[in-house]
N, C-alpha and C positions, 0 to 999 in steps of 0.2 A: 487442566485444559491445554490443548496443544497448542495455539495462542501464543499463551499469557509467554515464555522465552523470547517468542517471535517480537512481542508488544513490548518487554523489555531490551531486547536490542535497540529496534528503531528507536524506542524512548531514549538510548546511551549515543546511539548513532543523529542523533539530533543535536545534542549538545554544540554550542556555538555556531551552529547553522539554522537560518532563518527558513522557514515554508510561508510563502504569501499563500492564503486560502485554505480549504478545509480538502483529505478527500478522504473517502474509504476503501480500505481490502473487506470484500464481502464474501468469505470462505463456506459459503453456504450453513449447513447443520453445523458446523467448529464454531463458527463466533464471525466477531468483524473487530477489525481495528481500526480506529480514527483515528488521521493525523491532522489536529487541526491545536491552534494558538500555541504552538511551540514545543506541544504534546503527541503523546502518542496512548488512547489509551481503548479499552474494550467495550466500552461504553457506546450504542447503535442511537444514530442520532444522524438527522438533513443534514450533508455534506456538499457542497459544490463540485464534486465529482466522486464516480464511483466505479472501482474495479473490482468485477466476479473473476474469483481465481480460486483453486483447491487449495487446500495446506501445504502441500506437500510444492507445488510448482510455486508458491508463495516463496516457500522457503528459499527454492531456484533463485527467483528473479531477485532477492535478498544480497543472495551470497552471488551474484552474477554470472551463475550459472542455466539464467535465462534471459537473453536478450528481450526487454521490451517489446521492441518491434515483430521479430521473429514470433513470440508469445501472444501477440494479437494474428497474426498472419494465419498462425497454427492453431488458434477459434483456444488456445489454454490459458489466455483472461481474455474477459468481455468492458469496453471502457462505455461507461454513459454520462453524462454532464458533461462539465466545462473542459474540453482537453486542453486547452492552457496549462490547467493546474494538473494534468496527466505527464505534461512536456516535462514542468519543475520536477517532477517525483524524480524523472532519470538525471536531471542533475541533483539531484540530492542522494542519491545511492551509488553513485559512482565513485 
């Protein structure tokens, strides 16, 4: 699954860095990743926030090769629930 590199990154990319809240990438037919309790895993489950994005623009916003902002602006992720927890996501990737 195209995923599962992506869900191991974030999972290495979390190390010694704290997320308050839960959210999800919901990559349509690919799958979805939850980052929620310190984790990152593939597992589709209630998250307090949720972003539809493709795999591939996934990958973008990843490797910072897609500005957040710019990336809602441009309708290539969709954010629903709590934006709080959408705010921390860009400092936690940066």
């Amino acid at each position: 699954m195209a995923l599962q590199p992506l869900a191991e990154g974030i999972r290495a990319g979390l190390t010694g860095k704290t997320f308050d809240g839960s959210l999800k990438f919901d990559c349509g037919d690919d799958g979805v990743i939850v980052l929620a309790d310190g984790d990152a895993s593939m597992e589709n489950r209630d998250t307090d926030c949720t972003i539809r994005i493709s795999t591939e623009n996934l990958k973008k916003l990843l490797t910072g090769k897609l500005n957040p902002m710019t990336g809602v602006m441009m309708g290539k992720l969709k954010i629903s629930g709590d934006m709080g927890v959408a705010m921390k996501l860009g400092k936690l990737i940066s």
